[in-house]
C-alpha positions as CSV (number, residue, x, y, z in Angstrom):
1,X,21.4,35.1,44.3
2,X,23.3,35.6,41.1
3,X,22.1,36.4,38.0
4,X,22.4,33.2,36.3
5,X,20.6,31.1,39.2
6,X,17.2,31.1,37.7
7,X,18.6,29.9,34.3
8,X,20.7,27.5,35.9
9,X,17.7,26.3,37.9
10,X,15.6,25.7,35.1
11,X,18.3,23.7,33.7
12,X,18.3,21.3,36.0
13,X,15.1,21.2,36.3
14,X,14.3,20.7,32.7
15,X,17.4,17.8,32.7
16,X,15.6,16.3,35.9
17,X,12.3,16.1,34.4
18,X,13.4,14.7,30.9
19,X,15.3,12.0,32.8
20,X,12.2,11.1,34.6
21,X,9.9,11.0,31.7
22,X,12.7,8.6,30.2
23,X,12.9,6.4,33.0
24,X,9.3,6.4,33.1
25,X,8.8,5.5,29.4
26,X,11.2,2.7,29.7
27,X,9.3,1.2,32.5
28,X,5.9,1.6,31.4
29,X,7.5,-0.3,28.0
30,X,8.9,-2.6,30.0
31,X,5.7,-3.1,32.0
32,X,3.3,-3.2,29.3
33,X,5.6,-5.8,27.5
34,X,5.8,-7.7,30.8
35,X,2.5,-8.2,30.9
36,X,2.2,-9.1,26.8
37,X,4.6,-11.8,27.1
38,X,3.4,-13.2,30.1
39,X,0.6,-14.9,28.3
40,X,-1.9,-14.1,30.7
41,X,-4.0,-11.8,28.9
42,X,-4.6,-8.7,30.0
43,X,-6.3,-9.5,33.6
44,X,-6.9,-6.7,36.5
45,X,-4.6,-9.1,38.7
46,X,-1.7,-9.7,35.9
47,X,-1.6,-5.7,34.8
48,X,-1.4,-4.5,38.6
49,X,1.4,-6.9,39.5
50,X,3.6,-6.1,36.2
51,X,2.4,-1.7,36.7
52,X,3.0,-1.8,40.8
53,X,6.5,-1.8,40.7
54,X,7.3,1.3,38.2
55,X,4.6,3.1,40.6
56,X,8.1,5.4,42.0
57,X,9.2,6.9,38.6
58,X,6.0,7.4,37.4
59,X,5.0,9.7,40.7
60,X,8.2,11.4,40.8
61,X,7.5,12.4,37.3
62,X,4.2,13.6,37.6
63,X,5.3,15.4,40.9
64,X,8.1,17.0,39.0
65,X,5.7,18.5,35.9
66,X,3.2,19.7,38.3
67,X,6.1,21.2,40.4
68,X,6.9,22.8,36.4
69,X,3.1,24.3,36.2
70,X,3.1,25.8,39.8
71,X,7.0,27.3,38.9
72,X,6.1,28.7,35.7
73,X,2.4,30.0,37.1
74,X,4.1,31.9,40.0
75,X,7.6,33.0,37.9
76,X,5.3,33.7,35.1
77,X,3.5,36.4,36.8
78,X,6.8,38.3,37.7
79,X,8.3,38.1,34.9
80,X,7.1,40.5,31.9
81,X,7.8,39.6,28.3
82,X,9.4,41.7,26.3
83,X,7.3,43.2,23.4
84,X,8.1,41.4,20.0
85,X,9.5,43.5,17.5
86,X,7.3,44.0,13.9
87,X,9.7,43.6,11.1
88,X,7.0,43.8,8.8
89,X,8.2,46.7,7.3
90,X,11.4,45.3,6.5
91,X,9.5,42.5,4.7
92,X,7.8,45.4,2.2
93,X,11.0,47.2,1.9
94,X,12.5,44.2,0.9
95,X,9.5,42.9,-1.7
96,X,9.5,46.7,-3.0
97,X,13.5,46.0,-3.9
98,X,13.1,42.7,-5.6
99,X,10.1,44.5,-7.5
100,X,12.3,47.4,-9.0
């Protein structure tokens, strides 16, 4: 395993799971405005036909984000952070300029 296979991983991953939440935003649109301009109304039978279709995308993205949480919860505990630098003293050194 190379070094940049865990970046290029999550770079698919994160492609694969904004094209799912896209497809799945289109379809719940498409869904919800199948169902408004049906004329219907908003009835248990009229809603499940128009939402039973779209039922695909909108497990495969759900699959995919928990997929994310359990990926990140097991990387996440591997991986250490690096410790942020404090530049705080650069911030005084620089006020204690502009002051002189």
């Amino acid at each position: 395993m190379s070094k940049n296979t865990p970046s290029l991983f999550r770079r698919i991953y994160g492609i694969l799971l904004a094209l799912s939440v896209i497809a799945s935003g289109i379809c719940l649109i498409a869904a919800c405005l199948s169902v408004y301009y049906a004329g219907d109304g908003y009835s248990a039978e009229a809603v499940k036909a128009a939402f039973a279709p779209i039922s695909v995308p909108v497990y495969v993205c759900l699959a995919l984000t928990v997929i994310g949480f359990v990926l990140a919860a097991v990387n996440g505990a591997k991986e250490k952070s690096k410790p942020q630098k404090n530049y705080a003293y650069l911030l005084r050194a620089v006020k204690s300029k502009k002051g002189s």
